[in-house]
N, C-alpha and C positions, 0 to 999 in steps of 0.2 A: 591463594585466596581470591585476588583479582579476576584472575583465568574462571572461575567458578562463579564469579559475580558475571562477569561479562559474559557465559554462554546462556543467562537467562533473556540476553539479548537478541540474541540471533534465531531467526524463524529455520525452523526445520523441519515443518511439514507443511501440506496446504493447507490443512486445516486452522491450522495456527497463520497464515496470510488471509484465511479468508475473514478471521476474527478481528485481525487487524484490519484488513480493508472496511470494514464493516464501521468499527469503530473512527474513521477516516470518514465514509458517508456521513455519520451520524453529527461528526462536529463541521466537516463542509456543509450540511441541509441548514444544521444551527444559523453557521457563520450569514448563506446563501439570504435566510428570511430577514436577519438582521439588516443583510444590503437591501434587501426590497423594503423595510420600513422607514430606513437611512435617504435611499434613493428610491422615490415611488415613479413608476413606469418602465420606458424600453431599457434605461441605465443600467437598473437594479436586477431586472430579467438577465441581463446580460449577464451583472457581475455575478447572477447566482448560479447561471449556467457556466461560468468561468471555474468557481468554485466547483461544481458537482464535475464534471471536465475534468479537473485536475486529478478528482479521485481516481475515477476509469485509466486516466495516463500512468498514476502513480500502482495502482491495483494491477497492470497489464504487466508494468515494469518487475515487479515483486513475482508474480508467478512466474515468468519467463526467467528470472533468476534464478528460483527453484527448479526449475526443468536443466536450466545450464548447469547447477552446481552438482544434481544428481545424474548428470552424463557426464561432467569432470568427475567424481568421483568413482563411478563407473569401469572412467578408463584407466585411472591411476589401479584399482584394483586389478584389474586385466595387464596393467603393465607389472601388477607385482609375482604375476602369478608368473 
């Protein structure tokens, strides 16, 4: 039952990374404007380019592991054949 809770976890298409990524934009822009009301000027710019940044690094990470996991899978196929 575990194994069947936990594979609602795991991304296995792009489409499904790009849903998430999206939803990752959407609370870093949140998070980003809160720092610019927190900290008004060069500070705040920063911290909310920091935040929107992080998204791109974490979004790049996430497709490049989808590309890795379907060429492991790939080859494990081809080794079974």
């Amino acid at each position: 039952m575990l194994r069947k809770v936990g594979r609602l976890f795991v991304i296995k298409t792009r489409i499904e990374a790009f849903l998430i990524i999206y939803a990752l934009a959407l609370g870093a822009t949140a998070r980003g404007a809160h720092y610019l009301e927190q900290y008004p000027g060069f500070g705040g710019k920063l911290l909310f380019l920091a935040t929107t940044g992080a998204v791109f690094m974490a979004g790049a990470k996430v497709l490049d592991c989808l590309k890795y996991e379907a060429r492991d899978k790939a080859a494990r196929a081809a080794e079974a054949d």
